[in-house]
N, CA, C, O and CB atoms as a CASP TS submission, in Angstrom:
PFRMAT TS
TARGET T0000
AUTHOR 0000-0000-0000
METHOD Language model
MODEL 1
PARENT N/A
ATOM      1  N   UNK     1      48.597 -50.632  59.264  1.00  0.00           N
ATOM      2  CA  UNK     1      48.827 -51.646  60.269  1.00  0.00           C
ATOM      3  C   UNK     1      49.468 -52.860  59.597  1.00  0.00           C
ATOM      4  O   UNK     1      49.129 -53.161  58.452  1.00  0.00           O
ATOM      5  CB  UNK     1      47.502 -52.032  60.988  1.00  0.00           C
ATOM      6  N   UNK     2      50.213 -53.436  60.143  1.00  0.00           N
ATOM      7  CA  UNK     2      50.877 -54.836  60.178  1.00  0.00           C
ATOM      8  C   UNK     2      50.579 -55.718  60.665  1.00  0.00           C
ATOM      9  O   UNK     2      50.494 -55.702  61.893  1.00  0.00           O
ATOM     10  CB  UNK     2      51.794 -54.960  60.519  1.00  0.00           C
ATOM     11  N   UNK     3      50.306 -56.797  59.995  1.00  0.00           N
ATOM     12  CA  UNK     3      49.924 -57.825  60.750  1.00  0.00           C
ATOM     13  C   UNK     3      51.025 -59.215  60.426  1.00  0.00           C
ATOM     14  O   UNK     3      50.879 -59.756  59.330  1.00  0.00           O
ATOM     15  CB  UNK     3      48.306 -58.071  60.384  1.00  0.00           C
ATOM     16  N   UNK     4      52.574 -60.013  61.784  1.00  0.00           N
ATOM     17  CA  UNK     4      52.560 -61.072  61.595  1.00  0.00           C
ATOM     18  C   UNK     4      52.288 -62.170  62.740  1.00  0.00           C
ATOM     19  O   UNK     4      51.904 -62.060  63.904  1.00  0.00           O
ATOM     20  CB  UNK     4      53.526 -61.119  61.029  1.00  0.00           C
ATOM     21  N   UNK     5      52.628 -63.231  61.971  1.00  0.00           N
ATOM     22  CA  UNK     5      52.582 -64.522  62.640  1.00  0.00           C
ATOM     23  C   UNK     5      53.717 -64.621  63.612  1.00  0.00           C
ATOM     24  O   UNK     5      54.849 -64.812  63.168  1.00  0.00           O
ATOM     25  CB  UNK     5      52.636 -65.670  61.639  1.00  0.00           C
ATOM     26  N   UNK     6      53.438 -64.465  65.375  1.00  0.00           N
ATOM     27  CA  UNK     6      54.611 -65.447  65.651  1.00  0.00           C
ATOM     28  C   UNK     6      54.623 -66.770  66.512  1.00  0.00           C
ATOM     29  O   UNK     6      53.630 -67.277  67.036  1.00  0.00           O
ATOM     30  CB  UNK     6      55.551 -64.701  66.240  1.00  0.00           C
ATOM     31  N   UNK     7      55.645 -67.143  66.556  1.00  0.00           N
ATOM     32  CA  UNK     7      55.888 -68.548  66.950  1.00  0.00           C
ATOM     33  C   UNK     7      56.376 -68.356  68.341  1.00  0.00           C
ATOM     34  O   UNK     7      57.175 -67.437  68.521  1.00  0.00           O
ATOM     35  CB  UNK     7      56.945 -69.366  65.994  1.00  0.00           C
ATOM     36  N   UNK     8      56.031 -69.050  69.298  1.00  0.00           N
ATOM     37  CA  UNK     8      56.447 -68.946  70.639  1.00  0.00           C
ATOM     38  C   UNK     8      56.731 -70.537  71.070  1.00  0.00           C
ATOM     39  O   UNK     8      55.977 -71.493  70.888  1.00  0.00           O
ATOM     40  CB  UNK     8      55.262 -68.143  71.570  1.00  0.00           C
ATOM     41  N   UNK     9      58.068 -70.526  71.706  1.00  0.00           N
ATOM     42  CA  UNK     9      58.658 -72.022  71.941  1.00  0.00           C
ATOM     43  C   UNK     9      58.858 -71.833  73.357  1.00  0.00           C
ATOM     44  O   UNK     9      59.158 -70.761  73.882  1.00  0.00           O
ATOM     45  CB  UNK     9      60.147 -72.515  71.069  1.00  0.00           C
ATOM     46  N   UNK    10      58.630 -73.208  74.094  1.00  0.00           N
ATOM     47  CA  UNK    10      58.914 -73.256  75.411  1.00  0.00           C
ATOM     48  C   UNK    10      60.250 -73.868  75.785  1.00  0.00           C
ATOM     49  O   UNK    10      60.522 -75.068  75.805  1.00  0.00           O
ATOM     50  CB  UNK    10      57.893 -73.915  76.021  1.00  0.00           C
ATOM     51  N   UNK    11      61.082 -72.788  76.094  1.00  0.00           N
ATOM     52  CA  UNK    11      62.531 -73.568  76.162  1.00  0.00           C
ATOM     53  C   UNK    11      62.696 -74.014  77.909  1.00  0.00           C
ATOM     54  O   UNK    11      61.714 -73.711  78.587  1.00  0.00           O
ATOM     55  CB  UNK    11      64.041 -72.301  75.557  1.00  0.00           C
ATOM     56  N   UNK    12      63.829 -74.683  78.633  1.00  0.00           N
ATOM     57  CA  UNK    12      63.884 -74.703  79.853  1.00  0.00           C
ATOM     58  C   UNK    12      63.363 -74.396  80.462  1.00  0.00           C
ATOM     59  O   UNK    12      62.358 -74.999  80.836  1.00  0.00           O
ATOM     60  CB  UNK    12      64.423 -74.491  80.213  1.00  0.00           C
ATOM     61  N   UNK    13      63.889 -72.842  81.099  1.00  0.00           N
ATOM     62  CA  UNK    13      63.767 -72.174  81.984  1.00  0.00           C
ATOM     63  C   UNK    13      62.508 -70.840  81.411  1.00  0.00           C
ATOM     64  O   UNK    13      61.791 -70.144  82.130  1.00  0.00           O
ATOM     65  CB  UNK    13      65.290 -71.826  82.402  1.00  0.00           C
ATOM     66  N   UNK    14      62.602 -70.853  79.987  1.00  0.00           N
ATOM     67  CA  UNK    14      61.973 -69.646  79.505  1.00  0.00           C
ATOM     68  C   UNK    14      61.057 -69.778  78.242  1.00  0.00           C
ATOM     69  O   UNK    14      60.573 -70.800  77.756  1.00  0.00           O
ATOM     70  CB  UNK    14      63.038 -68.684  79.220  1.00  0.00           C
ATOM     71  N   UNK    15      60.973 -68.796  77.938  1.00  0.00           N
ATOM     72  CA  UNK    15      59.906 -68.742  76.239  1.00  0.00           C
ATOM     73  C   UNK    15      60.960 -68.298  75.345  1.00  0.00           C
ATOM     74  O   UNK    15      62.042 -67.827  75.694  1.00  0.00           O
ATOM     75  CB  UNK    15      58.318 -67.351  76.066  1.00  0.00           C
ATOM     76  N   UNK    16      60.467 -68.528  73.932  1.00  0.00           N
ATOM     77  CA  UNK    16      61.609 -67.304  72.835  1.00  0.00           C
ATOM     78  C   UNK    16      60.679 -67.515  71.817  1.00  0.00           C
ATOM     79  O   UNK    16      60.084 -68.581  71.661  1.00  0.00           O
ATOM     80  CB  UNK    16      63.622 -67.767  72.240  1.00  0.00           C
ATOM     81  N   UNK    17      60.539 -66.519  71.117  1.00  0.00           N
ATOM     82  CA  UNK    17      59.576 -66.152  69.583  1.00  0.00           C
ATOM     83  C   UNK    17      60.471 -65.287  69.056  1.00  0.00           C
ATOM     84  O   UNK    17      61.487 -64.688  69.408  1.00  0.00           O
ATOM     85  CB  UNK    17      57.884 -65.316  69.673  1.00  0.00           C
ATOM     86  N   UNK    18      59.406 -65.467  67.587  1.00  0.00           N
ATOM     87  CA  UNK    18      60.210 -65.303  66.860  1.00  0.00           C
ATOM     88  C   UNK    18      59.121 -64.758  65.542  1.00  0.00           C
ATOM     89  O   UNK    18      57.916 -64.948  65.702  1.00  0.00           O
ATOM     90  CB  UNK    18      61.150 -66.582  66.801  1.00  0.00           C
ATOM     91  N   UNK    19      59.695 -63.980  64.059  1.00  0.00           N
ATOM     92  CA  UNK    19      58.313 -64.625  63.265  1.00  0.00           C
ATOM     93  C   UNK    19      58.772 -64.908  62.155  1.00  0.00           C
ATOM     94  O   UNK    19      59.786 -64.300  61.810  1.00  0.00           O
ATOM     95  CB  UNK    19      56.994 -63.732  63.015  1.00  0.00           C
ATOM     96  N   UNK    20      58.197 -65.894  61.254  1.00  0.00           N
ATOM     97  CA  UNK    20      58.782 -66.606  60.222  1.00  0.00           C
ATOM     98  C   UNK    20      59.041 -65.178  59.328  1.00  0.00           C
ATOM     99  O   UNK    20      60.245 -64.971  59.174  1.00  0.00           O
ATOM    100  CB  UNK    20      57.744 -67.932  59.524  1.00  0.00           C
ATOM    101  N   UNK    21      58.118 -64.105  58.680  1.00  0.00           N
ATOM    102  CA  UNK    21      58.019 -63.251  57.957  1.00  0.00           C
ATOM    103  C   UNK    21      59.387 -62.130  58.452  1.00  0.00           C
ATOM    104  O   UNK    21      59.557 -61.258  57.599  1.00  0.00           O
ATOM    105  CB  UNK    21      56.504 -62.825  58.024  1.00  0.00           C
ATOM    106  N   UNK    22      60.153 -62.047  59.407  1.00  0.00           N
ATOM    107  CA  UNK    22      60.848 -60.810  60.070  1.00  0.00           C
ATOM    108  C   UNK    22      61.618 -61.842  60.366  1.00  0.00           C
ATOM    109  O   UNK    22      61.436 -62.370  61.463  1.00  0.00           O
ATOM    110  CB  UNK    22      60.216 -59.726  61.260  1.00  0.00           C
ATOM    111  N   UNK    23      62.440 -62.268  59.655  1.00  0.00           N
ATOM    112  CA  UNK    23      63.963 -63.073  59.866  1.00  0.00           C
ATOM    113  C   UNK    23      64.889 -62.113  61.090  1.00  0.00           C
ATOM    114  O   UNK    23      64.870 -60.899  60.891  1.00  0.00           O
ATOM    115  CB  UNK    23      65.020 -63.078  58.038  1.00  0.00           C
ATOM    116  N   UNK    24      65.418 -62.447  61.914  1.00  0.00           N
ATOM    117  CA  UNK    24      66.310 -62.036  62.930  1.00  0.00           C
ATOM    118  C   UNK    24      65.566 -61.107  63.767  1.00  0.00           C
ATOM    119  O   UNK    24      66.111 -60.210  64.410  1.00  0.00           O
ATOM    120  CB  UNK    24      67.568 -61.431  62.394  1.00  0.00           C
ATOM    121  N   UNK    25      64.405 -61.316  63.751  1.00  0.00           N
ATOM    122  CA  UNK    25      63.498 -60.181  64.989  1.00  0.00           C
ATOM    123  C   UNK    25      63.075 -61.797  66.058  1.00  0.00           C
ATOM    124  O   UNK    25      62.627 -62.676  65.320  1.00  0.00           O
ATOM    125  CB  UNK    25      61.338 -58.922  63.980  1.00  0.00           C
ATOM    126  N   UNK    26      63.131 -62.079  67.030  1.00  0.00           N
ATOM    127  CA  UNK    26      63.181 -62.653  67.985  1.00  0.00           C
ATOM    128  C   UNK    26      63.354 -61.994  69.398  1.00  0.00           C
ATOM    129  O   UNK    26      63.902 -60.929  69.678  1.00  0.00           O
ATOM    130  CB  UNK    26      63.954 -63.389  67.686  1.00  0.00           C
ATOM    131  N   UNK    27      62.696 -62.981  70.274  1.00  0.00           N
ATOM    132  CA  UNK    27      62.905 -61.917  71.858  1.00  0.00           C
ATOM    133  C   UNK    27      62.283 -63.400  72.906  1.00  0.00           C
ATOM    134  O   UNK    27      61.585 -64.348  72.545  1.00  0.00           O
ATOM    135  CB  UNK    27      61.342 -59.809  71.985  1.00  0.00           C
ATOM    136  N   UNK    28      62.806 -63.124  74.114  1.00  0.00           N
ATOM    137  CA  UNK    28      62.612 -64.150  74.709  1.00  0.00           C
ATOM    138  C   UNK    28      61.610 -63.830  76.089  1.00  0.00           C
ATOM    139  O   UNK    28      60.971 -62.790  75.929  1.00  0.00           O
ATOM    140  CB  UNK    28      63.978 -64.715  74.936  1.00  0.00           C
ATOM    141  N   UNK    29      61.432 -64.304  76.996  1.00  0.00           N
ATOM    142  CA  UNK    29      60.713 -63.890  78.223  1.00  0.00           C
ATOM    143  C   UNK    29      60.948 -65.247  79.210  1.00  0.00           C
ATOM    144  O   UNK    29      61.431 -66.343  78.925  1.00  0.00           O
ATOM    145  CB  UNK    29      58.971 -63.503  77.875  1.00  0.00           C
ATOM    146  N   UNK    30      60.326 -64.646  80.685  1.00  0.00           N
ATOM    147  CA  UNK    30      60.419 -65.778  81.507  1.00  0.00           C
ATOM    148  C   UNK    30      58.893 -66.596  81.283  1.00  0.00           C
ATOM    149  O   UNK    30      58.899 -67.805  81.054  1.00  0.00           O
ATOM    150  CB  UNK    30      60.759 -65.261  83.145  1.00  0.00           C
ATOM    151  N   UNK    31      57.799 -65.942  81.358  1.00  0.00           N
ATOM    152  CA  UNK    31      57.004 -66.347  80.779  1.00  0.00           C
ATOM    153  C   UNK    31      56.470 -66.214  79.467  1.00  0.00           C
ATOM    154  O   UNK    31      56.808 -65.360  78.647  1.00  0.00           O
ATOM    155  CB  UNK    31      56.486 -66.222  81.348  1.00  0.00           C
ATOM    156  N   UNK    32      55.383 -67.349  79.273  1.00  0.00           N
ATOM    157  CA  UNK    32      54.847 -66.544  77.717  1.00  0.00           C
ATOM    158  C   UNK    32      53.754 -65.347  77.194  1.00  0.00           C
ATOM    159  O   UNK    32      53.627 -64.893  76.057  1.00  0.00           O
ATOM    160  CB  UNK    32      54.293 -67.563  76.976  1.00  0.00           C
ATOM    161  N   UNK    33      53.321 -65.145  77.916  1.00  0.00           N
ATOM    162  CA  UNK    33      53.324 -63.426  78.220  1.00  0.00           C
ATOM    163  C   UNK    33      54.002 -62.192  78.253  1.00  0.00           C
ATOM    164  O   UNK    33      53.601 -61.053  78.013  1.00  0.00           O
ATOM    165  CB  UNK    33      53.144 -63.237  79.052  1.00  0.00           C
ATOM    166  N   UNK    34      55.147 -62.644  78.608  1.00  0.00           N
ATOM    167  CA  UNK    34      56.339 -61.482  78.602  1.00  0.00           C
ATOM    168  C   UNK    34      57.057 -62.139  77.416  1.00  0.00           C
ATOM    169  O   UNK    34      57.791 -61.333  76.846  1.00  0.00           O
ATOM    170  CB  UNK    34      57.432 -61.288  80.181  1.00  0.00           C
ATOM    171  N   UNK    35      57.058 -62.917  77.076  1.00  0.00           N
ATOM    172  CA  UNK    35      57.783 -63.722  75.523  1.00  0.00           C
ATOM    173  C   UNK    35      57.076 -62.541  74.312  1.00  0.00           C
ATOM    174  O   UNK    35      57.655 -61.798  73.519  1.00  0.00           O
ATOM    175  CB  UNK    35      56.941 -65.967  75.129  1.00  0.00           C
ATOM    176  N   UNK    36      55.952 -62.705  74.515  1.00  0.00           N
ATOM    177  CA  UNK    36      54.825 -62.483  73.420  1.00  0.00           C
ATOM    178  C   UNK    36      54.625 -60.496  73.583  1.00  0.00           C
ATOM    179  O   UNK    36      54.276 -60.010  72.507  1.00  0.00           O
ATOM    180  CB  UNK    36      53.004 -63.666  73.991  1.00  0.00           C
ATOM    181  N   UNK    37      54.785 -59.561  74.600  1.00  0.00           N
ATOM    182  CA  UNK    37      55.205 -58.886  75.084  1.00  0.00           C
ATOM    183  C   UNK    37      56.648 -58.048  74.635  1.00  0.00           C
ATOM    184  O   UNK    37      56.813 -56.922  74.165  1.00  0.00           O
ATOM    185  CB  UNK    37      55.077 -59.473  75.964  1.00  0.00           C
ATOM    186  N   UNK    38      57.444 -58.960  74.945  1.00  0.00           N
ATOM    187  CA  UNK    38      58.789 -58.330  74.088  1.00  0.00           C
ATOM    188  C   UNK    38      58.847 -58.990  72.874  1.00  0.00           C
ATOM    189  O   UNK    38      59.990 -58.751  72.485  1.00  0.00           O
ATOM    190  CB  UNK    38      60.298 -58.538  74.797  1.00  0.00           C
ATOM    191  N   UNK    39      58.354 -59.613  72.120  1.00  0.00           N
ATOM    192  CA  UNK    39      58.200 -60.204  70.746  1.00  0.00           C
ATOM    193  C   UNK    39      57.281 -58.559  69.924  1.00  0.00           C
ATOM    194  O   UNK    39      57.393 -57.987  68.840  1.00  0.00           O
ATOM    195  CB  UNK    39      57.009 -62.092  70.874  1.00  0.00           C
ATOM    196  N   UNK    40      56.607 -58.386  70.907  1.00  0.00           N
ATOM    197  CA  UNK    40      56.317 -57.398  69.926  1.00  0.00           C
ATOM    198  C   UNK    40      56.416 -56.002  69.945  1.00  0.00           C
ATOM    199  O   UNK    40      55.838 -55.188  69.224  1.00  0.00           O
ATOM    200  CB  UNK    40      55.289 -57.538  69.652  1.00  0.00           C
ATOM    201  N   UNK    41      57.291 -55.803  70.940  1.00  0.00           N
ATOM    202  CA  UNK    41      58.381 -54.352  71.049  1.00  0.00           C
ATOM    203  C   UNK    41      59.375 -54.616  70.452  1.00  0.00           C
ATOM    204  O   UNK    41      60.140 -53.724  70.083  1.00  0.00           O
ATOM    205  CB  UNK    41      58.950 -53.828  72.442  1.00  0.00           C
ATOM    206  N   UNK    42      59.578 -55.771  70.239  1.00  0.00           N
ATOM    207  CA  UNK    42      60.943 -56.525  69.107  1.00  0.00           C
ATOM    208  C   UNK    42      60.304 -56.044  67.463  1.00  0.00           C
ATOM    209  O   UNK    42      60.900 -55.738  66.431  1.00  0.00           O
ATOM    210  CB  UNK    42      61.024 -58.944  69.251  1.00  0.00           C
ATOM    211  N   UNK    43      59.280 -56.117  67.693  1.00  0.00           N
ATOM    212  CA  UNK    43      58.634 -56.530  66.080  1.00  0.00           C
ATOM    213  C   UNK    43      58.483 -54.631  65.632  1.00  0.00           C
ATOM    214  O   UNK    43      58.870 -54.164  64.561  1.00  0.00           O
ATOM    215  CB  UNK    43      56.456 -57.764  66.156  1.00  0.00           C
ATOM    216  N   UNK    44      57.906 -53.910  66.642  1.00  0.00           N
ATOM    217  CA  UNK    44      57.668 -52.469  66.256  1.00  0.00           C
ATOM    218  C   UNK    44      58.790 -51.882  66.218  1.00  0.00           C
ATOM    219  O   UNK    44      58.452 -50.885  65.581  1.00  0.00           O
ATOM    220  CB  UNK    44      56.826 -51.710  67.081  1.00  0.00           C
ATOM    221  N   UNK    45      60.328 -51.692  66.504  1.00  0.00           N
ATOM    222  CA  UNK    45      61.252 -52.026  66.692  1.00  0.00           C
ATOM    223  C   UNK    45      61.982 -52.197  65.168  1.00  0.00           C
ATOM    224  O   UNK    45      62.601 -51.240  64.703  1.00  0.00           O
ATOM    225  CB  UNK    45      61.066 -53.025  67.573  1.00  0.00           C
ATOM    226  N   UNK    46      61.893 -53.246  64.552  1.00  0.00           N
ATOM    227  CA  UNK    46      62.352 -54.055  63.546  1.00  0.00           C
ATOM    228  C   UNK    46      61.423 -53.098  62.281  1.00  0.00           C
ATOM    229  O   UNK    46      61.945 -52.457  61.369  1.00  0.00           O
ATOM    230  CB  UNK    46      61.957 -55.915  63.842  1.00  0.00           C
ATOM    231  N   UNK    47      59.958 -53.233  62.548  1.00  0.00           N
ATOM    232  CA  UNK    47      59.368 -52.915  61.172  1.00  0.00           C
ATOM    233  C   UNK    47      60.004 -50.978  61.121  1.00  0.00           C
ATOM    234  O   UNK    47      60.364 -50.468  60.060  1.00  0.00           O
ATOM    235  CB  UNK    47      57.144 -53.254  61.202  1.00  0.00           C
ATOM    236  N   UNK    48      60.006 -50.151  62.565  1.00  0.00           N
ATOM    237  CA  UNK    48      60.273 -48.884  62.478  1.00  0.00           C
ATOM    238  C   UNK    48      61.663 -48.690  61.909  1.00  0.00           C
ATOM    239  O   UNK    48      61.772 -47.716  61.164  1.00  0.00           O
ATOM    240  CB  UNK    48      60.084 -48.288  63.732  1.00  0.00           C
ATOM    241  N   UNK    49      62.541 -49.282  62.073  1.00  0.00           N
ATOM    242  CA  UNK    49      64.173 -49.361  61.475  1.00  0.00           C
ATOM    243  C   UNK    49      63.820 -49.393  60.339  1.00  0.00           C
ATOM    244  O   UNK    49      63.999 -48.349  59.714  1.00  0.00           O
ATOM    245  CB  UNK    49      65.250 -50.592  61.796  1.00  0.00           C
ATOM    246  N   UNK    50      63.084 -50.746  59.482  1.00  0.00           N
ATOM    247  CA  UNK    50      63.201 -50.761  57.943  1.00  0.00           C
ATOM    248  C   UNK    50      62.328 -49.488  57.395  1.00  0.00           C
ATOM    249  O   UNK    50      62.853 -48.808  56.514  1.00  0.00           O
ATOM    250  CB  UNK    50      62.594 -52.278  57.287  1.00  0.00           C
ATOM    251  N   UNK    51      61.129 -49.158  57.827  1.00  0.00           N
ATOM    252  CA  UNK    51      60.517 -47.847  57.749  1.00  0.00           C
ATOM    253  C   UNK    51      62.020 -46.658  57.437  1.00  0.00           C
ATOM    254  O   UNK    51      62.362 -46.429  56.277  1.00  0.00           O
ATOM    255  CB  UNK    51      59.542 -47.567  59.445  1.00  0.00           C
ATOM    256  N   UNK    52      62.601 -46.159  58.371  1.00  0.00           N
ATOM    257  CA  UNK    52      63.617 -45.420  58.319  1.00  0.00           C
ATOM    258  C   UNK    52      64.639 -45.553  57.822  1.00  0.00           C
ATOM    259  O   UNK    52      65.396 -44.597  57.649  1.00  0.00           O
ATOM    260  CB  UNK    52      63.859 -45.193  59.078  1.00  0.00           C
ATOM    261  N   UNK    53      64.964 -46.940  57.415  1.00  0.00           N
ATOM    262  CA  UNK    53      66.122 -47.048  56.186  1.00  0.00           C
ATOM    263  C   UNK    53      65.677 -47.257  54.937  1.00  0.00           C
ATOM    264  O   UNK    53      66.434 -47.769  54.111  1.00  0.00           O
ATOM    265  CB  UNK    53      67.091 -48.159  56.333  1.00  0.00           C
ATOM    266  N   UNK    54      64.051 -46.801  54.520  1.00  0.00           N
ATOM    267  CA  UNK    54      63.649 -46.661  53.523  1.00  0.00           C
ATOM    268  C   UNK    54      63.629 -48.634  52.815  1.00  0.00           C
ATOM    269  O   UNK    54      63.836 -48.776  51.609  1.00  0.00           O
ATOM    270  CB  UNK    54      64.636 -45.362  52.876  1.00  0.00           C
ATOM    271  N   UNK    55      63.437 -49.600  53.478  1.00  0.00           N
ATOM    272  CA  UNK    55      63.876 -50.370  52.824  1.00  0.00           C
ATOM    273  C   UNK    55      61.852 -51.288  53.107  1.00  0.00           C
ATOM    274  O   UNK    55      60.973 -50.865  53.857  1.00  0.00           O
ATOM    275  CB  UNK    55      65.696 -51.008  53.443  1.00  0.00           C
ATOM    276  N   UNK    56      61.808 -52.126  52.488  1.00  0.00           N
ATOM    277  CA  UNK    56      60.355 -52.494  51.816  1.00  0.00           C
ATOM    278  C   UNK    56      60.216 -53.410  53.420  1.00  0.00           C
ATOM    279  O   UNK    56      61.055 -54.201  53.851  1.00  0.00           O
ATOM    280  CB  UNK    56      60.306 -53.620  49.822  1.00  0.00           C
ATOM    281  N   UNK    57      58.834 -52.991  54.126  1.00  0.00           N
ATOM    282  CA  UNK    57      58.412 -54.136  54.830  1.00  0.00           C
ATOM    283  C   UNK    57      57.548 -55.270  54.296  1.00  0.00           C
ATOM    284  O   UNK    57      56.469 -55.200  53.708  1.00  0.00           O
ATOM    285  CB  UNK    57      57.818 -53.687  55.817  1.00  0.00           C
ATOM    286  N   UNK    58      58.602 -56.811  54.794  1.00  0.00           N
ATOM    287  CA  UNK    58      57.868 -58.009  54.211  1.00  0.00           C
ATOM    288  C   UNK    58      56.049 -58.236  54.048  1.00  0.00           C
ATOM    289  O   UNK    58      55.114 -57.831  54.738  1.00  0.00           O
ATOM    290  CB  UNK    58      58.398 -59.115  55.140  1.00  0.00           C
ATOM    291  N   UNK    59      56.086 -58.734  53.307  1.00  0.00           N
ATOM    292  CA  UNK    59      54.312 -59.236  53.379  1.00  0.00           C
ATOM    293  C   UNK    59      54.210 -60.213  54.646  1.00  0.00           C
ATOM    294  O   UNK    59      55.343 -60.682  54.751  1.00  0.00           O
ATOM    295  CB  UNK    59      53.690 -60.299  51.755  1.00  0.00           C
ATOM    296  N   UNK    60      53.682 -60.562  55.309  1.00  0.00           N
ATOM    297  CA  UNK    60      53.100 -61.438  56.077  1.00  0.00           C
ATOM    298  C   UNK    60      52.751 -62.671  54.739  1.00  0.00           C
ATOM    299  O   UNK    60      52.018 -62.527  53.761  1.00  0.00           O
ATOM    300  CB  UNK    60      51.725 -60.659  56.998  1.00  0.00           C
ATOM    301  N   UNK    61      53.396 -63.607  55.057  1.00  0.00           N
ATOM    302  CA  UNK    61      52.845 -64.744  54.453  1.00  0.00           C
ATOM    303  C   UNK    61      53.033 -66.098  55.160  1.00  0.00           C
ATOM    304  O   UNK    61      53.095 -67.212  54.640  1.00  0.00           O
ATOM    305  CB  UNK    61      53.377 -64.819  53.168  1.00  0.00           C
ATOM    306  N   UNK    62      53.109 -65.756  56.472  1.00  0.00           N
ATOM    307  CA  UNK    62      52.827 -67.155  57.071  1.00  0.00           C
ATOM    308  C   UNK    62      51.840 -67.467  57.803  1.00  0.00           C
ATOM    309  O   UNK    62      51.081 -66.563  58.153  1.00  0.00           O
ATOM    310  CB  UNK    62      53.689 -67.556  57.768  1.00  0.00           C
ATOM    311  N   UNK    63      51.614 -68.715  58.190  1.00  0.00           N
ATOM    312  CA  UNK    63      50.569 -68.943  59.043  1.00  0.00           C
ATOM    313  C   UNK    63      50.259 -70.267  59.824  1.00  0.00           C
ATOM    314  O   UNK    63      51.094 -71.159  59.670  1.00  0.00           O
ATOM    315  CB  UNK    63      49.590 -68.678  58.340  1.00  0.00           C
ATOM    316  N   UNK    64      49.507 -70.456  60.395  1.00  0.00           N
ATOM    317  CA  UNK    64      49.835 -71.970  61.688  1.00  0.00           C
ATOM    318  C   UNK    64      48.140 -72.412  61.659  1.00  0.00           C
ATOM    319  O   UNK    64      47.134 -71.733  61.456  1.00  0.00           O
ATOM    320  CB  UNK    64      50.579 -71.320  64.018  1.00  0.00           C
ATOM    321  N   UNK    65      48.360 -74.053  61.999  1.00  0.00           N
ATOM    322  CA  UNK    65      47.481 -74.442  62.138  1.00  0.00           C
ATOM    323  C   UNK    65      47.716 -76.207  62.936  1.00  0.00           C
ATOM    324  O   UNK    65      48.626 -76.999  62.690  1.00  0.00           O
ATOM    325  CB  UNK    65      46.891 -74.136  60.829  1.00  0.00           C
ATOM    326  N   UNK    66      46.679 -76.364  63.801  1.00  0.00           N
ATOM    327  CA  UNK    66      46.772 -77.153  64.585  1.00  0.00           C
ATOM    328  C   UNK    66      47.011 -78.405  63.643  1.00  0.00           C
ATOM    329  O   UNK    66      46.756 -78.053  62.492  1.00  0.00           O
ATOM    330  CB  UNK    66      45.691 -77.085  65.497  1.00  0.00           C
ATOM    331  N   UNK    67      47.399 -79.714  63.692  1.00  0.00           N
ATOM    332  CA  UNK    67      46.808 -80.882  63.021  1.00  0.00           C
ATOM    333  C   UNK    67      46.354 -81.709  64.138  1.00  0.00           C
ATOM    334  O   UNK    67      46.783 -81.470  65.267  1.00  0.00           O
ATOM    335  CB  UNK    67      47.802 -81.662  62.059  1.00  0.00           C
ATOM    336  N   UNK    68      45.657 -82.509  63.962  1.00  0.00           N
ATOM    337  CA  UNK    68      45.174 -83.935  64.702  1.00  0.00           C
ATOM    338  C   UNK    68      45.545 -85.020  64.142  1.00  0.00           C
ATOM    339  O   UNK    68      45.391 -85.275  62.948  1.00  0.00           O
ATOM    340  CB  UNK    68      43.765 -84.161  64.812  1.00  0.00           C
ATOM    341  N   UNK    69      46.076 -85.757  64.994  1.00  0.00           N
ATOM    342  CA  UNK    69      46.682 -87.520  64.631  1.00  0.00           C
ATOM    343  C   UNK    69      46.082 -88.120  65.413  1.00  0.00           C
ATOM    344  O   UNK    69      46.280 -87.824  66.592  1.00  0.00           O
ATOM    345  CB  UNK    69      48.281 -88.049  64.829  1.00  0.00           C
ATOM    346  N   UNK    70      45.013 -89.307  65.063  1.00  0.00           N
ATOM    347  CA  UNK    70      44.272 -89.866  66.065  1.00  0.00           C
ATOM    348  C   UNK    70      45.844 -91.163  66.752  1.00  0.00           C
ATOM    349  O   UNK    70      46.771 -91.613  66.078  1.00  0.00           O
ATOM    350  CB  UNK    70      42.467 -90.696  65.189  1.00  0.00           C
ATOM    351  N   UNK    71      45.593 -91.353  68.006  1.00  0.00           N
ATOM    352  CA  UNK    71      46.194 -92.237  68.501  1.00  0.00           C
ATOM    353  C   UNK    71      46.719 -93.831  67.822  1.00  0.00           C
ATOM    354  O   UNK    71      45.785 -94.584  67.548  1.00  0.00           O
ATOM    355  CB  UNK    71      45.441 -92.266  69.436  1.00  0.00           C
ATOM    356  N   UNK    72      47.622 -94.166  67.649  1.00  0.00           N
ATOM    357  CA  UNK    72      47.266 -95.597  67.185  1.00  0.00           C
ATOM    358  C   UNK    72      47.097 -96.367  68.314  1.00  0.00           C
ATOM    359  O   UNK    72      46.280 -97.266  68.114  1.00  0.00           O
ATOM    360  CB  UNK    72      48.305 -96.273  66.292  1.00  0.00           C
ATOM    361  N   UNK    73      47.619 -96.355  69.567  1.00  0.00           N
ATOM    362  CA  UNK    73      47.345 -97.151  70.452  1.00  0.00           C
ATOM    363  C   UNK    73      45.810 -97.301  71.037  1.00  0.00           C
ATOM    364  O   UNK    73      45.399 -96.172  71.302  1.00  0.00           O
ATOM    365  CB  UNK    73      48.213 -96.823  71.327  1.00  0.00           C
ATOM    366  N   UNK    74      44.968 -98.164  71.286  1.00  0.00           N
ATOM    367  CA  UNK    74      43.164 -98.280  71.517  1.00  0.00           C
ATOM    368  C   UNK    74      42.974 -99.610  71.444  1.00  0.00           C
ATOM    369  O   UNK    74      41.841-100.079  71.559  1.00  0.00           O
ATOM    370  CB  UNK    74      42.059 -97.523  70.303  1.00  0.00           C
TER
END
């Protein structure tokens, strides 16, 4: 099993992800459900190609985390 990180952005009209670890695997949706959805028929997709061209799947080495900035205005 594989495990990466992805990133989901809220554009206009739609969603688009993406994952830092799988450069040029991206997929978009109307919602982010269907973003996250075809992000990862994008991703099984991407890792099964490099599988079959014999070529090395990346490590997962990214990862996310919230920060907190307290307000300055109070």
């Amino acid at each position: 099993m594989y495990r990466f990180l992805i990133v989901i952005e809220k554009a206009h009209d739609n969603y688009s992800a993406y994952s830092p670890d799988l450069p040029g695997c991206v997929a978009t949706g109307k919602t982010r459900d269907q973003a996250t959805r075809n992000m990862y028929e994008a991703m099984e997709l991407h890792v099964r190609g490099l599988l079959e061209d014999k070529l090395p799947i990346p490590k997962s080495r990214s990862f996310a985390e919230y920060v907190a900035i307290p307000s300055a205005a109070q």
